[in-house]
C-alpha positions as CSV (number, residue, x, y, z in Angstrom):
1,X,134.4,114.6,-10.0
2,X,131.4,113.0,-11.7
3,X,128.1,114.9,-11.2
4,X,126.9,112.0,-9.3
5,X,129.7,111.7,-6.8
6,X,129.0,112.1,-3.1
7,X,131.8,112.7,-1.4
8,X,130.5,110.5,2.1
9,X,130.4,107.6,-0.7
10,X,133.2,107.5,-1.6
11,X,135.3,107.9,2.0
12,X,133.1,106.7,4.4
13,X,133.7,103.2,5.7
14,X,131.5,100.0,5.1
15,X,130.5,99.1,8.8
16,X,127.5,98.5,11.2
17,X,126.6,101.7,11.0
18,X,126.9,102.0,7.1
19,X,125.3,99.8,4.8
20,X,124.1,101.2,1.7
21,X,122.6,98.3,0.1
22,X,119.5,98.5,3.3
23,X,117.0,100.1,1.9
24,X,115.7,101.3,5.2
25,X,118.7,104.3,4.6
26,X,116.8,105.2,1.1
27,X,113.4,105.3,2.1
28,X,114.5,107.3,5.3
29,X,116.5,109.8,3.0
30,X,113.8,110.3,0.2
31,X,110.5,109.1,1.7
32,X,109.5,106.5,-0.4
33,X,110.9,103.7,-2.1
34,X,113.5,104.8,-5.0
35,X,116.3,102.6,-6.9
36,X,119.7,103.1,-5.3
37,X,121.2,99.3,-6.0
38,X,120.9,97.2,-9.2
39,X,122.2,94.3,-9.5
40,X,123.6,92.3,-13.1
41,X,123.7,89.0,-13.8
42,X,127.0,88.5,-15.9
43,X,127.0,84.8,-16.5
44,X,124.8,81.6,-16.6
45,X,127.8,79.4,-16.1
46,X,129.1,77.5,-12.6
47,X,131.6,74.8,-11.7
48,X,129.5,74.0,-9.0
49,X,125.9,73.4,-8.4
50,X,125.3,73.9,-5.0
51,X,121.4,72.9,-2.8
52,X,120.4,75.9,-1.9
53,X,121.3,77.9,-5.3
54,X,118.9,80.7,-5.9
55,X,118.8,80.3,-9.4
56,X,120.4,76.9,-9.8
57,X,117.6,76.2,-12.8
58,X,118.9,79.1,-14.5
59,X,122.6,77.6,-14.8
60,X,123.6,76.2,-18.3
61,X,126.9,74.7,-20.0
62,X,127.1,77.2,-22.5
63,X,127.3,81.1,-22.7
64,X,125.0,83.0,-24.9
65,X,125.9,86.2,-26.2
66,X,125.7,88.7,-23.7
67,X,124.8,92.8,-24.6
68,X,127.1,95.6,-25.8
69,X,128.7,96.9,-22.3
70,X,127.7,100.4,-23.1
71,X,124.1,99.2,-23.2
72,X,124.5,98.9,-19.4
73,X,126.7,101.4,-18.5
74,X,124.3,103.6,-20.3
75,X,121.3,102.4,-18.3
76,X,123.3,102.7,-15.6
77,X,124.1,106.2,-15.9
78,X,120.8,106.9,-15.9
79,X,119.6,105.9,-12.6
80,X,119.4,109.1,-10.5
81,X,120.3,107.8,-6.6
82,X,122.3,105.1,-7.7
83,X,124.6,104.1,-4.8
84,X,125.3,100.2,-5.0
85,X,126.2,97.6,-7.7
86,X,126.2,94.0,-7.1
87,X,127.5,91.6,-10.2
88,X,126.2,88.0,-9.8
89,X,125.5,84.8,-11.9
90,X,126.3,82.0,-12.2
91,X,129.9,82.2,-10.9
92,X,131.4,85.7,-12.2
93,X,134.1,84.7,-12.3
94,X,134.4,81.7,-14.5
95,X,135.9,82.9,-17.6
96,X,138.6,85.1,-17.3
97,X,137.3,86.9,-20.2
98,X,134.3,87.8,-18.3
99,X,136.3,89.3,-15.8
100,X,138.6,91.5,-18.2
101,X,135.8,92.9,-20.5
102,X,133.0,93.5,-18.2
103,X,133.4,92.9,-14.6
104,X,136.5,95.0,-14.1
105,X,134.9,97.5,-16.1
106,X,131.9,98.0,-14.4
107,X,134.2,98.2,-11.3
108,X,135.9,101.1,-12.6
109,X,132.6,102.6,-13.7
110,X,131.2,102.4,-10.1
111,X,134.9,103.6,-8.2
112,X,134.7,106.6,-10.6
113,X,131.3,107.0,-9.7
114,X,131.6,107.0,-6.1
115,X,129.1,103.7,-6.1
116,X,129.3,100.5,-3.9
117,X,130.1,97.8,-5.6
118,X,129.8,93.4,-4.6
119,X,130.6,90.4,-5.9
120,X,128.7,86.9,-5.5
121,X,131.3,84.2,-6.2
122,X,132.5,81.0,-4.5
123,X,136.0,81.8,-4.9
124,X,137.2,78.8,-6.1
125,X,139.1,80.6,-9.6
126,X,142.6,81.3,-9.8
127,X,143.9,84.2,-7.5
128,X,144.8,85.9,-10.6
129,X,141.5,87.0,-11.5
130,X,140.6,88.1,-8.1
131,X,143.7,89.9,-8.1
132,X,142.3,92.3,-10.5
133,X,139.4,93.1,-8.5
134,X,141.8,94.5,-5.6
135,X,141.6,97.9,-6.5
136,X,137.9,98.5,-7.1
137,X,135.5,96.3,-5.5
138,X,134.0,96.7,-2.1
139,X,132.8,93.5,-0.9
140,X,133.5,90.3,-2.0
141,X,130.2,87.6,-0.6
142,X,130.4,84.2,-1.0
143,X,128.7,81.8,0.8
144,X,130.2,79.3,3.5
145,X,128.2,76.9,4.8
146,X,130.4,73.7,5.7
147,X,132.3,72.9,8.6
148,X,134.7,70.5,6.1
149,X,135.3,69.5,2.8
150,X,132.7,66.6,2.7
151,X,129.9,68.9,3.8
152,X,131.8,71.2,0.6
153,X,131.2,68.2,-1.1
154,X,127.8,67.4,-0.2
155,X,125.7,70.7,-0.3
156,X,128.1,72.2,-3.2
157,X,127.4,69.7,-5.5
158,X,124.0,68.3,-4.3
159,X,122.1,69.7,-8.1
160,X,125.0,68.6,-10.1
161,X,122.6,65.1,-11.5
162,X,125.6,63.5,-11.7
163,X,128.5,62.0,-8.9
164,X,131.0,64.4,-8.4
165,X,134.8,63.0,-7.5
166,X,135.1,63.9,-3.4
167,X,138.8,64.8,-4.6
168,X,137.9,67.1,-7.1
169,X,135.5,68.8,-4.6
170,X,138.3,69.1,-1.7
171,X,140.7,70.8,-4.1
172,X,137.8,73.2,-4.7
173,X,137.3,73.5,-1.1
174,X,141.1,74.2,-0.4
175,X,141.5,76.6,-3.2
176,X,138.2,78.6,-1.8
177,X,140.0,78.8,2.1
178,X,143.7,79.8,0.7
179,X,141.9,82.3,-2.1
180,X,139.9,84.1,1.2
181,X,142.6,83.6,3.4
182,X,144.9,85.3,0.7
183,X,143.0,88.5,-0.6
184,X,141.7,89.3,3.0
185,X,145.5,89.5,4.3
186,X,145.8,91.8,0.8
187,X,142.8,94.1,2.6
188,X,139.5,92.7,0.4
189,X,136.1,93.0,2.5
190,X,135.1,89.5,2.2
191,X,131.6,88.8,3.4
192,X,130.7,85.1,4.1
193,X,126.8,84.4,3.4
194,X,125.7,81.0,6.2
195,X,122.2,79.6,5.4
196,X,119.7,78.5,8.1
197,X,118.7,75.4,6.7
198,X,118.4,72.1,7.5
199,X,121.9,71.2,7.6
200,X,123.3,74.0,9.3
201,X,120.7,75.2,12.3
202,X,123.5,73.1,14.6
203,X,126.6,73.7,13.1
204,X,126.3,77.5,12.9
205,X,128.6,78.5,15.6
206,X,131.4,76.5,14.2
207,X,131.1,78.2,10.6
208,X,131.4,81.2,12.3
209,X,134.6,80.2,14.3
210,X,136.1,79.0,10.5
211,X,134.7,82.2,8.8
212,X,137.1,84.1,11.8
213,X,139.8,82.1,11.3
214,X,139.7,83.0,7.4
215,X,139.9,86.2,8.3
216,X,136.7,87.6,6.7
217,X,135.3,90.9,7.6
218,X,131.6,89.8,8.0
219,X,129.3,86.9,8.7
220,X,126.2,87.4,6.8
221,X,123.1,85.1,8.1
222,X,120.2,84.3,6.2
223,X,117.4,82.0,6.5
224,X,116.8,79.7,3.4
225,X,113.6,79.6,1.7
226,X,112.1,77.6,-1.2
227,X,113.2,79.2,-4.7
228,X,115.1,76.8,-7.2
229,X,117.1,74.1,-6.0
230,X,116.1,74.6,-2.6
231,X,112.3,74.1,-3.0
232,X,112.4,70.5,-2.6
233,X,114.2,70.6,0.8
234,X,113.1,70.5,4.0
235,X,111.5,73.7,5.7
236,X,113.3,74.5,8.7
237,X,110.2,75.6,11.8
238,X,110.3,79.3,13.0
239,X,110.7,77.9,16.5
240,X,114.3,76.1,15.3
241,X,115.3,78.9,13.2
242,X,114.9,81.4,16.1
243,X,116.5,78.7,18.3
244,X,119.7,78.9,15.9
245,X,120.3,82.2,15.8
246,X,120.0,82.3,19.6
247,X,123.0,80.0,19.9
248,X,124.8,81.3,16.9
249,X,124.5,84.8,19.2
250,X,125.8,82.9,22.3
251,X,128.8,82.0,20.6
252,X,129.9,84.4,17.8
253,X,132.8,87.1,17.8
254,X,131.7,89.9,19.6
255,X,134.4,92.0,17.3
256,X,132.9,90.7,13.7
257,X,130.2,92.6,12.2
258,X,127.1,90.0,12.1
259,X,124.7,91.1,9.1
260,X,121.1,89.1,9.4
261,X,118.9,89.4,6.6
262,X,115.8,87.9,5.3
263,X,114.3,87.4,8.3
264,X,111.2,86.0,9.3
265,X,110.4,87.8,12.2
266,X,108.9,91.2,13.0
267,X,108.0,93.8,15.3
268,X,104.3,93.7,14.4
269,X,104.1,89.8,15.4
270,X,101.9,89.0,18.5
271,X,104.3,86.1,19.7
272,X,106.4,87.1,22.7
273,X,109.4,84.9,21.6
274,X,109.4,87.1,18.5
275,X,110.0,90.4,20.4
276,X,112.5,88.7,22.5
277,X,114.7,87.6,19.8
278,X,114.5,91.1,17.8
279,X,115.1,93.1,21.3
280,X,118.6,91.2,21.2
281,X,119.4,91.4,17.8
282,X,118.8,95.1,18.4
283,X,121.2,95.2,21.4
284,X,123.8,93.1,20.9
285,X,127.4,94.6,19.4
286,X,128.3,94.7,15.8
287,X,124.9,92.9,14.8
288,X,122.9,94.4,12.1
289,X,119.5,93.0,10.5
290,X,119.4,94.3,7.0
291,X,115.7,94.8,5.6
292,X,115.7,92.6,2.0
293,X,116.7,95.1,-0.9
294,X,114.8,93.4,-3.6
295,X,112.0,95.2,-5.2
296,X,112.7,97.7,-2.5
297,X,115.8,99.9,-3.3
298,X,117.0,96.9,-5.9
299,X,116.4,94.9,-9.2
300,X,118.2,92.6,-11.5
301,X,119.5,92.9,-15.1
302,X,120.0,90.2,-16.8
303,X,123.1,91.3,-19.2
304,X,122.3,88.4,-21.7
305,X,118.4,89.5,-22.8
306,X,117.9,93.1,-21.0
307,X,115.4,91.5,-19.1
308,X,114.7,93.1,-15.9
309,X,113.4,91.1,-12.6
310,X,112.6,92.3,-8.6
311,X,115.2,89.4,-7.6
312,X,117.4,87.0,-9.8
313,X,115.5,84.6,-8.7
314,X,113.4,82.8,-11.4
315,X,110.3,83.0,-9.6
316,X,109.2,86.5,-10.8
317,X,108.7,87.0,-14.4
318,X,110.5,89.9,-15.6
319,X,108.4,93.6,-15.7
320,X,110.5,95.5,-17.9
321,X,113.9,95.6,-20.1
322,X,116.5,98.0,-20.9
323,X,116.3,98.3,-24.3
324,X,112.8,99.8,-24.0
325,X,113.2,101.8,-20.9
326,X,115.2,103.6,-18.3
327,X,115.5,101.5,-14.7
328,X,114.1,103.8,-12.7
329,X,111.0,104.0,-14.5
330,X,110.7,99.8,-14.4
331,X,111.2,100.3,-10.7
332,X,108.9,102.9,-10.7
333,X,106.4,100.8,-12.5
334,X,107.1,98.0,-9.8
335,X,106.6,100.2,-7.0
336,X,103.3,101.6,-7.9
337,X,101.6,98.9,-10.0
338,X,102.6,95.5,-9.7
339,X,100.0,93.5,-7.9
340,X,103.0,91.1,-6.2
341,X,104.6,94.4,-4.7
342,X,101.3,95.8,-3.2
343,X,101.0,92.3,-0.9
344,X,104.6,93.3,1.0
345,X,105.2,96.9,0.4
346,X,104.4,98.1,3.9
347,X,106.5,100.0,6.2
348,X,107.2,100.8,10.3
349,X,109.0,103.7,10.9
350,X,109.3,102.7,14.7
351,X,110.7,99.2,14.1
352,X,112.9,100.1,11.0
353,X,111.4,97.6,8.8
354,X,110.0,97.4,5.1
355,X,108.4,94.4,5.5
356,X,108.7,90.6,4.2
357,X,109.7,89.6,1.0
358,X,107.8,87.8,-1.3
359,X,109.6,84.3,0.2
360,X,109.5,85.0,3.3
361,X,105.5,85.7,3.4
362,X,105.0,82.7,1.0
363,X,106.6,80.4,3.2
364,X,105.8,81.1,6.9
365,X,103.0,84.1,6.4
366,X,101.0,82.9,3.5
367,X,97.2,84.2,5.2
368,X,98.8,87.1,6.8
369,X,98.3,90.5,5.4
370,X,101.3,92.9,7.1
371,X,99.5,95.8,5.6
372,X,97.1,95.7,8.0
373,X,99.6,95.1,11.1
374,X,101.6,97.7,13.5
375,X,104.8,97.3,15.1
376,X,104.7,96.5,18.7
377,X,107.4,98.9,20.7
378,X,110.2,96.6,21.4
């Protein structure tokens, strides 16, 4: 067994009870903030180009040359509480020699390990490369936010600056439902991501009937904010945000884990309608709200320069890079020095919450400091 293997890590089951990738369990565990998750970016290339991309400006036609494997592996060995990996991009997946040569093995790496491991991709490969994922990776999260294929259509390709054919998006869209249907019968933990946005405050409920019917293992829930291609759209009001989780709630699977993250709500707020909406999130079956791992238990490694970010969002300039230094002591440095960190790194025990992200306060909290706030019992 490696030196870092626990054995709960390895056997114990991803569930409501269990997610690693909170950084509430971390800072409970060690009393403070330490780096248990890191996350790589493994490609800047996507066949789709989708509204509310997180790092849609990012994307590009061509693939540089990415860094010696062992560079990372080597970094990764490193990092003393490591429990999660996530592998992201772009879409992962897109060249097959991607998914040979570096993906499958950092999977091995982190199943030998006794480390979580997820992938962000939109599924929309050939099965045969997902195939080769079945034996190591934990959770596959894509993100599902159409009722049909001409929402697909719409919101997939909405940053593509150019018309994309609505048959060429269906067979996308068709590929994506038999490719989840497919490797969840063969026993993958696929997690579909929904954004509250816009488009789909309404429609909520019936992505979550279609998520069912594709036979995911979790509906993940998150609020979208203003980074990349979504910072020209709309801003959806606290008041119709709340009022779409409420109905999502009222008609959801009582029997499918419900993982709500991001969220801009907290104990310490002095609105009623706040307290109400956490006291059910708190008390209803099988839903969990996971505090944001990013700059908390989590950073980014960007496999092409080293670079090192608090997100893979562009938004942040990178604070550090792995050929200069060890990850836990760029987190370290985050943590204790970074003038961004010191505006959201607060903490109530009582509530179980770290806080807002840097989004999240920008957006809807911009002349509120939650430093100076206390949770209110719920």
């Amino acid at each position: 067994m490696n030196r870092f293997q626990s054995p709960a890590s390895i056997t114990k089951e991803l569930s409501p009870s269990y997610d690693p990738w909170d950084p509430i369990s971390s800072l409970q565990r060690y009393g403070k903030h330490v780096l248990t998750s890191v996350e790589m970016t493994v490609t800047n290339l996507c066949n789709m180009r989708c509204e509310h991309c997180a790092v849609g400006d990012s994307l590009t036609t061509r693939e540089g040359e990415m860094l010696p494997l062992e560079n990372m592996l080597n970094r990764l060995e490193q990092v003393e509480h490591l429990e999660t990996i996530s592998i992201t991009g772009g879409e992962p997946m897109f060249r097959a020699d991607t998914v040979d040569n570096i993906i499958v093995p950092l999977l091995k790496y982190a199943k030998e390990r006794g480390v979580r491991s997820q992938i962000n991709s939109n599924l929309t490969m050939p099965y045969s490369r997902y195939e080769k994922l079945l034996p190591y990776l934990d959770v596959m999260h894509i993100s599902f936010n159409y009722v049909n294929g001409d929402d697909f259509h719409e919101v997939g390709f909405a940053g593509s600056g150019h018309a994309v054919a609505k048959e060429a998006a269906y067979r996308l869209y068709n590929t994506m439902l038999e490719n989840v249907q497919r490797l969840s019968q063969e026993g993958m933990f696929i997690s579909a991501e929904s954004m509250i946005n816009y488009r789909t405050h309404g429609k909520l409920p019936e992505i979550h009937r279609l998520i069912g019917d594709m036979g995911c293992r979790r509906h993940e829930v998150h609020p979208m904010y203003a980074s990349n291609f979504a910072s020209s759209l709309p801003v959806l009001p606290l008041k119709e945000t709340a009022a779409a989780i409420h109905s999502l709630l009222d008609h959801r699977n009582p029997e499918m884990w419900m993982l709500f993250g991001t969220l801009p709500f907290f104990a310490c707020s002095i609105l009623e309608e706040d307290h109400e909406l956490l006291r059910r999130l708190k008390s209803e079956k099988n839903v969990t709200v996971r505090n944001d791992p990013d700059g908390r238990n989590r950073v980014n490694v960007n496999m092409f320069t080293g670079d090192v970010f608090v997100t893979d969002f562009a938004d942040i300039p990178a604070f550090g890079n792995i050929a200069e230094s060890k990850l836990d002591d760029i987190f370290a440095k985050w943590q204790n020095e970074h003038p961004l960190n010191q505006r959201v790194n607060c903490h109530c025990a009582g509530a179980g919450c770290c806080g807002p992200n840097l989004l999240v306060k920008e957006m809807y909290y911009p002349d509120i400091d939650f430093k100076s706030r206390k949770a209110i019992t719920l």
